[in-house]
C-alpha positions as CSV (number, residue, x, y, z in Angstrom):
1,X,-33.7,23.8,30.9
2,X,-36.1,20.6,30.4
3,X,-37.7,22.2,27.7
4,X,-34.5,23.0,25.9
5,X,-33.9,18.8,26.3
6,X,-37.1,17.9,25.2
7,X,-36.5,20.3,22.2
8,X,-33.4,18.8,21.6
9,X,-33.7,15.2,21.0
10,X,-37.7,15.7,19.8
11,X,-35.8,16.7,15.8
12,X,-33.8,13.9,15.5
13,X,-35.3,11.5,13.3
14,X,-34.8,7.5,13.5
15,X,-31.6,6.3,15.3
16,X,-31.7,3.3,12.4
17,X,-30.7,6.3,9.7
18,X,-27.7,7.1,11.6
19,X,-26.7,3.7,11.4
20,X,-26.9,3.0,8.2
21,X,-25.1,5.9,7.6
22,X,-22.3,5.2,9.6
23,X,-22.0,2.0,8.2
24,X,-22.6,4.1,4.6
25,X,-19.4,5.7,5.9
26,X,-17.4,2.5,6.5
27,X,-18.2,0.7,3.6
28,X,-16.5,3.8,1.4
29,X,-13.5,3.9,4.1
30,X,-12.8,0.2,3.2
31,X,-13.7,0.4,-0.8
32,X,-11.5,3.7,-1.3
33,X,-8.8,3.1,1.0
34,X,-8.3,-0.2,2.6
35,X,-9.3,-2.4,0.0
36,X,-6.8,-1.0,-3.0
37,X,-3.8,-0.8,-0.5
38,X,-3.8,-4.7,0.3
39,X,-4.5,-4.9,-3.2
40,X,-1.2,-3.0,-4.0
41,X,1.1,-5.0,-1.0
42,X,-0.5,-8.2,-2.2
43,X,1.2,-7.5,-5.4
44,X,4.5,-5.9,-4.4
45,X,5.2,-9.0,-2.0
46,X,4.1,-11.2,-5.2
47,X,7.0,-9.6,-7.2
48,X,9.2,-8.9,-4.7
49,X,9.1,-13.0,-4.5
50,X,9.7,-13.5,-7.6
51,X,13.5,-11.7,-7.7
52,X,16.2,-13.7,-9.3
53,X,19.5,-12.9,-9.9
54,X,20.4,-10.9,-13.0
55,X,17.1,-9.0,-12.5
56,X,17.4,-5.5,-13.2
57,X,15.5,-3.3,-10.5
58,X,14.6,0.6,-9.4
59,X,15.4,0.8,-5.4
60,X,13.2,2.9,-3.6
61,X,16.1,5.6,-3.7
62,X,15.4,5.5,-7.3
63,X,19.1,3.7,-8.3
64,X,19.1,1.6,-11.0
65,X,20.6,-2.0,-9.9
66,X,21.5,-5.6,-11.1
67,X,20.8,-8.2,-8.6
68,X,23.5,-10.2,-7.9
69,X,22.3,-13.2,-5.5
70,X,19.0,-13.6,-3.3
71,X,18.9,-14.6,0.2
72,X,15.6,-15.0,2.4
73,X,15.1,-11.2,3.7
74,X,18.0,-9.5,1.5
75,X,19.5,-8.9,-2.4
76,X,22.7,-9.0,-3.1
77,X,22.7,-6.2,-5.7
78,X,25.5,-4.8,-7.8
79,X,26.1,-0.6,-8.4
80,X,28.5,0.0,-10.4
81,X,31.7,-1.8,-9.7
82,X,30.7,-2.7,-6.3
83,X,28.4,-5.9,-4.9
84,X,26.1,-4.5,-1.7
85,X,23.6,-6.0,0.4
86,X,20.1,-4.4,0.5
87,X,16.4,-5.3,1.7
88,X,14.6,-6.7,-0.4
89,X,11.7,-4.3,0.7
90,X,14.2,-1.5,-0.7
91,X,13.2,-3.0,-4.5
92,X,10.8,-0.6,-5.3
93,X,10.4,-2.0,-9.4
94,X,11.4,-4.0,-11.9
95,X,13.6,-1.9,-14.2
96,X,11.5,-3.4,-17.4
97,X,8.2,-3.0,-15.7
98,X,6.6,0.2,-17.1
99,X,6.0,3.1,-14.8
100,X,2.5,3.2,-13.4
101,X,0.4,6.7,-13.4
102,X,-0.8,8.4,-10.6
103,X,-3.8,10.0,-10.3
């Protein structure tokens, strides 16, 4: 059984390799995924700040609206003949804004 140890940890090369390829591993984790999703909220909170009223925008059901009046945390938006109060996290785009492609 001590043999089989000795045998065991004898092949396994510098411990400083395995730490550079963990970090290896993070650095790719952060550059492929964390990085461009704070990129992408930084944005969305940019525009979703800069609602007015008259704005046309997509909601995230995908219903094309006019906003009527903007409060701190909710729209006033108009559908059809009706005035109804959303989020203003439910404003998924502006309606002129061109539709972006996914990979």
């Amino acid at each position: 059984m001590y043999a089989l140890l000795q045998q065991t940890q004898a092949g396994g090369g510098p411990a400083w390799i395995q730490f550079v390829f963990i970090g290896g591993m993070a650095l790719m984790f952060y550059f492929l995924l964390i990085r461009p999703q704070s990129k992408a909220r930084k944005e969305m909170e940019a525009r979703l700040s800069k609602l007015k009223a008259g704005d046309e925008v997509v909601l995230t059901s995908g219903l094309y609206a006019t906003i009527d009046r903007v409060e701190d945390k909710h729209i006033w938006i108009k559908l059809g003949g009706s005035v109804v109060k959303a989020r203003r996290a439910a404003v998924a785009a502006l309606a002129s804004e061109p539709e972006q492609q996914q990979n």
